[in-house]
N, CA, C and O of each residue as an XYZ file, in Angstrom:
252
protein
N      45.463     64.453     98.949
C      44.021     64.485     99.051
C      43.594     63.289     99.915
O      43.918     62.140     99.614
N      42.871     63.582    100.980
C      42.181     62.333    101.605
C      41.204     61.833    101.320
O      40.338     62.420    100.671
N      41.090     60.526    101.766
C      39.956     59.722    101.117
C      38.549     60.456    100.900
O      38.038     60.556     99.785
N      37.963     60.970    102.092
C      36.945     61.789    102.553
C      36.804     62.672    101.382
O      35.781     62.775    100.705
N      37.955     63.325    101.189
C      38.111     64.561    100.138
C      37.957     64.197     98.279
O      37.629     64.958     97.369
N      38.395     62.553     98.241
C      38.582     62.132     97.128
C      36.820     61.399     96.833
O      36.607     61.236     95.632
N      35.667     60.990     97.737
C      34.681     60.642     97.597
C      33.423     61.987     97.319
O      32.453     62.201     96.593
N      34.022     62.503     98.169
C      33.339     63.977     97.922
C      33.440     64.573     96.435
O      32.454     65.084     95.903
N      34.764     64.476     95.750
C      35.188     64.879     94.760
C      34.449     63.948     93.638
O      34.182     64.476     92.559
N      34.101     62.535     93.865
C      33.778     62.109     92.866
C      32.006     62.317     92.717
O      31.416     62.644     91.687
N      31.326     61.990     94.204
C      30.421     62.698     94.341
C      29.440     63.800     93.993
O      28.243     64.033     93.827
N      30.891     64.451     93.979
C      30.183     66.101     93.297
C      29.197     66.683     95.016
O      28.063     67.157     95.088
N      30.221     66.383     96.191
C      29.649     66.788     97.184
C      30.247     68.223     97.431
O      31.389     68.356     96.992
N      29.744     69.224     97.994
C      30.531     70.203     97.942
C      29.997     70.933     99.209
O      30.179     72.150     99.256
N      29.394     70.355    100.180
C      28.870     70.816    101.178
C      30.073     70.197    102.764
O      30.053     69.023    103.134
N      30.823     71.090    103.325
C      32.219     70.621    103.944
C      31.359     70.263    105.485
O      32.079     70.201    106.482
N      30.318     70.106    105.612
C      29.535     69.294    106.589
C      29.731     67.573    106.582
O      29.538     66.883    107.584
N      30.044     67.176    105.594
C      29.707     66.294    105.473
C      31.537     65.112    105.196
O      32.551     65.442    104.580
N      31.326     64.181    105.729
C      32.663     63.483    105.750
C      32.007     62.285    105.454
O      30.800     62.055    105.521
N      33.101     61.399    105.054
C      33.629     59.323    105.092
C      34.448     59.388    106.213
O      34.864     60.379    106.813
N      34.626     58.209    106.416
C      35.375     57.869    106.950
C      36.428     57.170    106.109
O      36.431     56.803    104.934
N      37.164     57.115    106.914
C      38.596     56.161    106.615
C      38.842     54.629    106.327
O      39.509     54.027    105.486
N      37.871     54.175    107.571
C      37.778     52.728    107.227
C      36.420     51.999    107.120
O      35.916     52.112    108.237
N      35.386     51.141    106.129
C      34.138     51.167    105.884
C      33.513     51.733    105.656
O      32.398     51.747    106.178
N      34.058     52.836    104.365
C      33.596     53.801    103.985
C      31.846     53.306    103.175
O      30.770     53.876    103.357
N      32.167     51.965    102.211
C      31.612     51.784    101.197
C      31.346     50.323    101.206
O      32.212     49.503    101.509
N      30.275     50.050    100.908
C      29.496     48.393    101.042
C      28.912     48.147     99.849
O      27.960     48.853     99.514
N      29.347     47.166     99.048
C      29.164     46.208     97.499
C      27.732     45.694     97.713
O      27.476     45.531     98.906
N      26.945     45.461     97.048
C      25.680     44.730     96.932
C      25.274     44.817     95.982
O      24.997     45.792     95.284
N      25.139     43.079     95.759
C      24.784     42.453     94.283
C      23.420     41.959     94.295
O      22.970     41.044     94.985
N      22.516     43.053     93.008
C      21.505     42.839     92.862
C      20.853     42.066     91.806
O      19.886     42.569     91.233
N      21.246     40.968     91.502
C      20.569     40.717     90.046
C      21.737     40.658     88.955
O      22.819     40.077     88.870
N      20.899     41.657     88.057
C      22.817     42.080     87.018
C      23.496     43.576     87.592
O      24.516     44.138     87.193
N      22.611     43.963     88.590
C      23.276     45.386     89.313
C      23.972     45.031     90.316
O      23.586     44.125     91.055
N      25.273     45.775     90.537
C      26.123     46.294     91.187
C      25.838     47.446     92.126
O      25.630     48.480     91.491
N      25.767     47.585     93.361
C      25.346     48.535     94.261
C      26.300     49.092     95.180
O      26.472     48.364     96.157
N      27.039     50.251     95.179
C      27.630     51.184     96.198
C      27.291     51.530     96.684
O      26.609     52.387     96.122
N      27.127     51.575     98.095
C      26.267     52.293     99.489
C      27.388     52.496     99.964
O      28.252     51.643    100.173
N      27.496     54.560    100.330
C      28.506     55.242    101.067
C      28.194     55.154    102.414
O      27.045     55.270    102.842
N      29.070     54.973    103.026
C      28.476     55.330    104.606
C      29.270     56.921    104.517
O      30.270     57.209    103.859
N      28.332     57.936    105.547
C      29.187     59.241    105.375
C      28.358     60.063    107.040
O      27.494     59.671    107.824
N      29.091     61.152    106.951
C      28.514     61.921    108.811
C      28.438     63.166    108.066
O      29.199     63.614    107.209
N      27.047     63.779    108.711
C      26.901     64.963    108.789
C      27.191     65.807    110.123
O      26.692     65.465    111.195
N      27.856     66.701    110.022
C      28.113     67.693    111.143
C      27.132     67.790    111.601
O      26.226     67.456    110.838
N      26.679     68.265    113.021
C      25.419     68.936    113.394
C      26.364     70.114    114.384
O      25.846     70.193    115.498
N      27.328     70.826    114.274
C      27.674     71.401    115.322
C      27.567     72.874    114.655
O      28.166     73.715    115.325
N      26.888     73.421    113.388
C      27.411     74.622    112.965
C      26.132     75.416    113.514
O      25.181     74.794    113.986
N      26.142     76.551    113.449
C      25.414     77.630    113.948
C      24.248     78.538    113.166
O      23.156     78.936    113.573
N      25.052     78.736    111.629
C      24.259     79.444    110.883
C      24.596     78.337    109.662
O      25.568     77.607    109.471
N      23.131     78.587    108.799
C      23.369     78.297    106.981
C      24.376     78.789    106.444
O      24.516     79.990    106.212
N      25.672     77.373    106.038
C      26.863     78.481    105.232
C      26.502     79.235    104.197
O      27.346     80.073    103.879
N      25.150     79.204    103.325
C      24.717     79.766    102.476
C      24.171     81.197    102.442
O      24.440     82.154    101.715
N      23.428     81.057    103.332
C      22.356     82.794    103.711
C      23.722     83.340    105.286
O      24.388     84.357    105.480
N      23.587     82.249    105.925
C      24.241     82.941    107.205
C      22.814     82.579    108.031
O      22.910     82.544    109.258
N      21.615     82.333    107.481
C      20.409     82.384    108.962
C      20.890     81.400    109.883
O      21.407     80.282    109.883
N      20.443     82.422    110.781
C      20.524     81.670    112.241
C      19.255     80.457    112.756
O      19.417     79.794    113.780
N      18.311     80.347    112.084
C      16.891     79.867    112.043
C      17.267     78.926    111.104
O      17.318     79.259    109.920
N      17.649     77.346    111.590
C      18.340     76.141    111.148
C      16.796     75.304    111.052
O      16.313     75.157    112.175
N      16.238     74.933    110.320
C      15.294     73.482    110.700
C      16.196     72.371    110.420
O      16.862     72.391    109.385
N      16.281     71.394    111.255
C      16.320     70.229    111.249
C      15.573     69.149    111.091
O      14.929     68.616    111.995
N      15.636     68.709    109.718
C      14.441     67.593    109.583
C      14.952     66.063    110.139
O      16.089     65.592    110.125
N      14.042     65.638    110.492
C      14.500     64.249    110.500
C      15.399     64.143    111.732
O      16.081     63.127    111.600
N      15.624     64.645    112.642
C      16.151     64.811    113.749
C      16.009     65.164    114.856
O      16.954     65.122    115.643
């Protein structure tokens, strides 16, 4: 299992758009008495249709 595959897994990500990387995946930050994990991660933008419905009519927010 790769890393990518093992963050996803803990995640509970299940959308295969989406990856880690390998190296700097994850950045520590100490807040107070909190402890903070910030993932760094990539979304695909190369697919065509919703793996869900199949529509071809994609909005892209934020992009």
């Amino acid at each position: 299992m790769s890393l990518s595959d093992f963050i996803k897994n803990i995640l509970n990500i299940q959308d295969d758009n989406i990856s880690f990387p390998e190296e700097d995946f994850c950045q520590i930050i100490q807040k107070g008495n909190y402890v903070i994990k910030v993932f760094k991660g990539f979304l695909k933008s190369n697919y065509c249709s919703c793996p869900h419905c199949n529509s071809k009519n994609i909005v892209k927010n934020g992009s």
